[in-house]
C-alpha positions in Angstrom: 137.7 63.9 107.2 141.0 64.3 104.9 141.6 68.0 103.9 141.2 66.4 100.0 137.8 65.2 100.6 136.7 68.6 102.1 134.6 70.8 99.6 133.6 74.8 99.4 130.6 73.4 100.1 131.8 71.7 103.1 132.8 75.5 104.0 129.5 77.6 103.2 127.9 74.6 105.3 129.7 75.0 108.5 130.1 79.0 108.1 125.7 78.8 107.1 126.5 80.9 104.1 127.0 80.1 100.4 129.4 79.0 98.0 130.0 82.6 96.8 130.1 84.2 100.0 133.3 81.6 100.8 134.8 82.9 97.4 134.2 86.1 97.7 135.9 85.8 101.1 138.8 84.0 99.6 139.1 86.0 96.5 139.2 89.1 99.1 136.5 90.5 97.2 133.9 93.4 98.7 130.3 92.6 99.5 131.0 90.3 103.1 130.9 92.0 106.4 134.2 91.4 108.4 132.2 89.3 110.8 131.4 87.2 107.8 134.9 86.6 106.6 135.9 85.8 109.9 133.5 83.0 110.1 134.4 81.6 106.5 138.1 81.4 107.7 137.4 80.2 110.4 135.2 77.2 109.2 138.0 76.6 106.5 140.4 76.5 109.6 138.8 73.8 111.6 138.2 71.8 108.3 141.3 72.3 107.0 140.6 73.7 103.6 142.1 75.9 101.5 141.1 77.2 97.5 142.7 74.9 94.9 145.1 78.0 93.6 144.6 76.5 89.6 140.7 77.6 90.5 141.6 80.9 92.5 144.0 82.2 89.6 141.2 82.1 87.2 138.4 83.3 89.5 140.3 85.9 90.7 140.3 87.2 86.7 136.3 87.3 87.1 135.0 91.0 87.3 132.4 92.2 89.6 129.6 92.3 87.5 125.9 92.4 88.1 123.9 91.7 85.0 120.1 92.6 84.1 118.4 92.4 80.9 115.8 94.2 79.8 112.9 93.3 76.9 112.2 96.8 75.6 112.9 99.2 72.7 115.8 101.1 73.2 113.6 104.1 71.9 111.3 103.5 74.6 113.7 102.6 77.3 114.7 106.1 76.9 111.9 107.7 77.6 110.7 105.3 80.3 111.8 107.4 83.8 110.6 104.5 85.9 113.9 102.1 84.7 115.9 105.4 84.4 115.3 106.0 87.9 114.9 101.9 88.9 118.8 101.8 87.4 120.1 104.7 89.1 118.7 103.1 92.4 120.4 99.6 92.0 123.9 101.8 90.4 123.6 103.4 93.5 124.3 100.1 95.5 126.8 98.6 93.2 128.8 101.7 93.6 129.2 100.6 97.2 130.0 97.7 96.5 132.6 98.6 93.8 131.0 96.6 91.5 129.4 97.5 87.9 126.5 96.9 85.7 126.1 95.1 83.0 123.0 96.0 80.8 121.6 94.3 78.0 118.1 95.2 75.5 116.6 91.8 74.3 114.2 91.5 71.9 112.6 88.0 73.9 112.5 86.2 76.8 114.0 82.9 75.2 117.3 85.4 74.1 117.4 86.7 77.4 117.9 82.8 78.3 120.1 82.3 76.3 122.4 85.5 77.7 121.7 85.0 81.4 123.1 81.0 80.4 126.0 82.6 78.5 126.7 85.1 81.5 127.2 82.8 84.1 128.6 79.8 82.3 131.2 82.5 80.7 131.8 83.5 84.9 130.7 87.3 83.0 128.3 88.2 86.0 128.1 87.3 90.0 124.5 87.4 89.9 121.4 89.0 87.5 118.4 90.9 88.4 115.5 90.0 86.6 112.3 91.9 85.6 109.1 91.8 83.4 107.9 88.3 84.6 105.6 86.5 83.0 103.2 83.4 83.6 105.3 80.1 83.5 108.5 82.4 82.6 111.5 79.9 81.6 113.8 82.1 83.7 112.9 80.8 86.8 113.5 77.3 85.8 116.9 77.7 83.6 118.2 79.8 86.4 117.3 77.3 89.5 119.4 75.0 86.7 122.5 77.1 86.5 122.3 78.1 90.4 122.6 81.6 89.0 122.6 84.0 92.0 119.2 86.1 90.9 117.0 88.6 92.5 113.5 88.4 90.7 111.5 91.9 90.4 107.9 90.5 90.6 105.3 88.6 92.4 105.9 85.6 94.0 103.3 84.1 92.0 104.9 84.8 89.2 108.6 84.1 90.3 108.8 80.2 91.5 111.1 79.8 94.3 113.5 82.2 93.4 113.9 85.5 95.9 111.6 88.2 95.0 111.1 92.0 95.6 107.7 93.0 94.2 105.2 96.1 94.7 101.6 95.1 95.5 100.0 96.4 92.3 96.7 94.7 93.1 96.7 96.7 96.3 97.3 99.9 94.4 95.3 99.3 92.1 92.1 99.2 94.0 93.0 101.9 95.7 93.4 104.0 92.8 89.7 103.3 91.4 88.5 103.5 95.1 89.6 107.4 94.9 87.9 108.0 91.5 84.4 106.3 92.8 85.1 108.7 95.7 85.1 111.4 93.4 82.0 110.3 92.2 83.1 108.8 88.9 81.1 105.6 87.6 83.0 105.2 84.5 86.7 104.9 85.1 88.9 103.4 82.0 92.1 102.5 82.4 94.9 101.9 79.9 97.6 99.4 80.4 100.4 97.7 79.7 101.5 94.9 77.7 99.0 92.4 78.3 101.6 89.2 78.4 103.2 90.7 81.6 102.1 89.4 85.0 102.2 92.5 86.8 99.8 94.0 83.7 97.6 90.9 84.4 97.5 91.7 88.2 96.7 95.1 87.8 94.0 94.3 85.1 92.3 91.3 87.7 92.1 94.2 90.2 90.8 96.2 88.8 88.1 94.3 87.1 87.6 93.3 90.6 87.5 97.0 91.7 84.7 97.9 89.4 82.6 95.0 90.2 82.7 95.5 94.0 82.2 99.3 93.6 79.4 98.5 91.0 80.7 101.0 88.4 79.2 101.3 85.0 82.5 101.2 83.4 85.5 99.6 83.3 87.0 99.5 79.9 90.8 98.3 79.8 93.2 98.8 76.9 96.4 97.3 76.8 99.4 98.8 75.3 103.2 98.7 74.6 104.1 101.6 77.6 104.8 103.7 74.7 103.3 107.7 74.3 101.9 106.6 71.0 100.1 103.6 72.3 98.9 105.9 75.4 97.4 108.8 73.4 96.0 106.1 70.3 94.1 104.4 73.6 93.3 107.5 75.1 91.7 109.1 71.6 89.9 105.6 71.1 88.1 105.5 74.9 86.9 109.5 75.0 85.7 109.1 71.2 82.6 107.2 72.8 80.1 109.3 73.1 78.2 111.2 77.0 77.0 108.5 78.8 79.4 105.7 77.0 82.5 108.0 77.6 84.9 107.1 80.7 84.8 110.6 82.9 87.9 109.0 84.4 90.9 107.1 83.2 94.1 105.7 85.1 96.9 104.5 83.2 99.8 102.0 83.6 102.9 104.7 83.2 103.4 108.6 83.6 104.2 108.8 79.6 101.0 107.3 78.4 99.5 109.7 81.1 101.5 112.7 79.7 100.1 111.4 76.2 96.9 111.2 77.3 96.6 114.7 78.4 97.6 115.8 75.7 95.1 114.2 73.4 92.5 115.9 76.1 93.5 118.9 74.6 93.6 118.2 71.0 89.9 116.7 71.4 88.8 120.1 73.0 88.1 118.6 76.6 89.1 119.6 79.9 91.0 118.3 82.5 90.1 117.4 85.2 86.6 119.2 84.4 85.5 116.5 81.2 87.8 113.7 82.5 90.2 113.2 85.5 93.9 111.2 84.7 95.5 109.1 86.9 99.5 108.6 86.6 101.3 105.6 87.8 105.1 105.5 88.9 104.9 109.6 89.8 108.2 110.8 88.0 108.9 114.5 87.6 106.6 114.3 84.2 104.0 114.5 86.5 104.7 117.8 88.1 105.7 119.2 84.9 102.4 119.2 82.8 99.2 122.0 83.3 97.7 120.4 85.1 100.3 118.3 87.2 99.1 114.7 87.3 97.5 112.5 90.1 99.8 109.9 90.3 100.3 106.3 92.3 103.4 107.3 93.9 106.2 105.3 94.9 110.1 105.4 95.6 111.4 104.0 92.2 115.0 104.8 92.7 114.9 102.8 96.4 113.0 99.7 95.0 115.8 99.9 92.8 118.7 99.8 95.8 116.4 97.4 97.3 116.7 95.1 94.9 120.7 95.3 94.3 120.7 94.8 98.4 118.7 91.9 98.5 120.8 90.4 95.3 124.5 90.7 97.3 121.9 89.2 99.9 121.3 86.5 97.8 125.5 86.2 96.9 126.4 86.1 100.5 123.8 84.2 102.2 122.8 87.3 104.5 119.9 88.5 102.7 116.5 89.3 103.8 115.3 86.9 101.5 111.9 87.9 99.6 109.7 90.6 100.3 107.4 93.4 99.3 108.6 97.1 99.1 105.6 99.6 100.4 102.7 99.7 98.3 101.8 102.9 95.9 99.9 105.5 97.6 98.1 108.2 96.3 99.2 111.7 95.4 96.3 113.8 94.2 97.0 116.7 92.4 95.3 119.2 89.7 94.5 116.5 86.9 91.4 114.6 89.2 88.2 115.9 91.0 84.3 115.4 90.7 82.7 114.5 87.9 80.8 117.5 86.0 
C-alpha cells in the first residue's frame, strides 16, 4: 500500500481506536493515555502515514469544546439543582481534561438540531452530551448522520444505537410506591414531569404498573413543566378532593415541585407527614432544608454527571465503557413520610 492511498482511517483501524483518537494524538491534544498515543504512532509508522499539514493547521485552530444543549427556561434552569449539580459533575471532568463547556438553552428539539449540525460542521465542539430524550427523537438519527461523537443521557429505548448512560427510573419508581404501600398508604398521587419526555413516560408506566400490582385505590398522575408553580397548582388540585378521594400520599418528579408542594400543605391547613406523606426525587440540599426535611429518591447527581463526560472522551477516543446504567435511586426516608392517620 502507497503512503498516498493510506487514510486516518487506515490508522484508527490498525491502532482499534477512532478517527479522533488518531487526531487527538496527532494534534498532541489531552484526553489519550500515553499507551494510546504510542499505539496511534506506532500504526502510522508501519503504514507510513503522516497528517496532511493543510488539514493539521486548521484542526489544530479547533478548541476543545464539549457541547450540550438544554430545552428549558432559563428561569427554571436556575432553580433546577439536579442540572446545577449534573453540570458541575461533567465540568468537573472537562477540567481534567483541559477542555471547556459549551452550553446552550433551546426552545425545541428541531433547533437543537439544527445547533448540534452547526457545531460540528463549524468543527465548534469534539463531541455533545445529550439529554431529555424523547420517543423517535431526530437527534439520534441526524447525529449517527454527522458521526457526531455524542454521549446520550437516557434509556436505551429511547436512544437508538448511540452510547447511553441512563438511571433506571422504572426501578425507582416502583420502589418508591412500594415504601408508601408499606406505610400503609392506598392512595398515592404522584406529580410529574413533562409528559413528552421518555423518562416521564417510564416513570408514569411504572408506576401505573406499581399501583396495579400492589392493588392501590389510587393512582392519580399529573404531569407538569418541573416548575414550583406547576408543582404546588398540581399539588392544590389532588388534596382539594375530598377524605376518601384524597391521595394520603404523593411522590413527585423533582425536589422543587416537592418543596412547592409542602408548602401548599401548609397553606391548605394540613399536616405533613400526619394528613399526607411527600416523596422528593433527585435529593438536593432543598430536601434537608425544609420542616419537615423531605423523603427523597436519592442519587449521586453530580457523579452521573462525571460519568457521562467520562464515557463521552470514551466515546472520542475509542476506550470507553461504552453504554451503561449508573446505580439506581434508593430511598432516603426522612421526616415528610410515615403511616397513614
Amino acid at each position: 500500500m502507497t503512503t498516498s492511498r493510506v487514510t486516518i482511517k487506515d490508522v484508527a483501524a490498525r491502532a482499534g481506536v477512532s478517527k479522533g483518537a488518531v487526531s487527538l494524538a496527532f494534534n498532541h491534544k489531552p484526553g489519550l493515555s500515553e499507551a494510546t498515543r504510542d499505539r496511534i504512532f506506532e500504526a502510522a509508522r508501519e503504514l507510513g502515514w503522516a497528517p496532511n499539514l493543510t488539514a493539521r493547521s486548521l484542526s489544530s485552530s479547533r478548541v476543545d469544546v464539549v457541547g450540550l444543549a438544554i430545552c428549558r427556561p432559563a428561569q427554571l434552569l436556575g432553580l433546577e439543582p439536579f442540572y446545577m449539580e449534573f453540570i458541575s459533575g461533567v465540568e468537573s471532568v472537562l477540567t481534567e481534561h483541559s477542555c471547556s463547556l459549551l452550553l446552550r438553552l433551546v426552545r425545541s428539539v428541531e433547533e437543537e438540531v439544527g445547533l448540534q449540525d452547526a457545531w460540528w460542521r463549524g468543527k465548534q465542539v469534539s463531541g455533545s452530551i445529550l439529554v431529555d430524550f424523547r420517543a423517535d427523537d431526530p437527534r439520534v438519527p441526524t447525529t449517527e448522520r454527522l458521526g457526531l461523537p455524542v454521549v446520550a443521557v437516557g434509556h436505551p429505548s429511547l436512544t437508538g444505537s448511540l452510547t447511553s448512560v441512563w438511571t433506571d427510573d422504572a426501578t425507582a419508581v416502583t420502589e418508591a410506591v412500594r415504601y408508601l404501600a408499606a406505610l400503609g398508604h392506598r392512595r398515592v398521587a404522584r406529580v410529574g414531569g413533562a409528559a413528552a419526555l421518555g423518562h416521564t413516560s417510564i416513570r408514569t408506566a411504572a408506576f401505573d404498573e406499581a399501583v396495579r400490582v400492589l392493588q392501590l385505590a389510587g393512582g392519580q398522575q399529573v404531569a407538569t413543566d418541573f416548575s414550583g408553580e406547576a408543582g404546588a397548582r398540581a399539588t392544590r388540585s389532588l388534596l382539594s378532593a375530598a377524605p376518601p378521594d384524597r391521595p394520603t400520599a404523593i411522590v413527585y418528579d423533582n425536589d422543587i415541585m416537592a418543596v412547592a408542594g409542602l408548602s401548599v400543605t401548609a397553606e391548605m391547613g394540613l399536616s405533613v407527614p400526619g394528613d399526607v406523606s411527600l416523596l422528593a426525587w433527585d435529593d438536593s440540599q432543598l430536601c434537608r432544608l425544609t420542616h419537615p426535611t423531605l423523603s427523597a429518591m436519592s442519587h449521586d447527581v453530580q457523579g452521573f454527571g462525571a460519568d457521562v463526560a467520562r464515557t463521552l472522551f470514551g466515546v472520542i477516543t475509542g476506550e470507553g465503557p461504552g453504554s451503561h446504567p449508573v446505580p439506581t435511586p434508593v430511598l432516603t426516608p426522612r421526616g415528610s413520610t410515615a403511616p397513614p392517620r
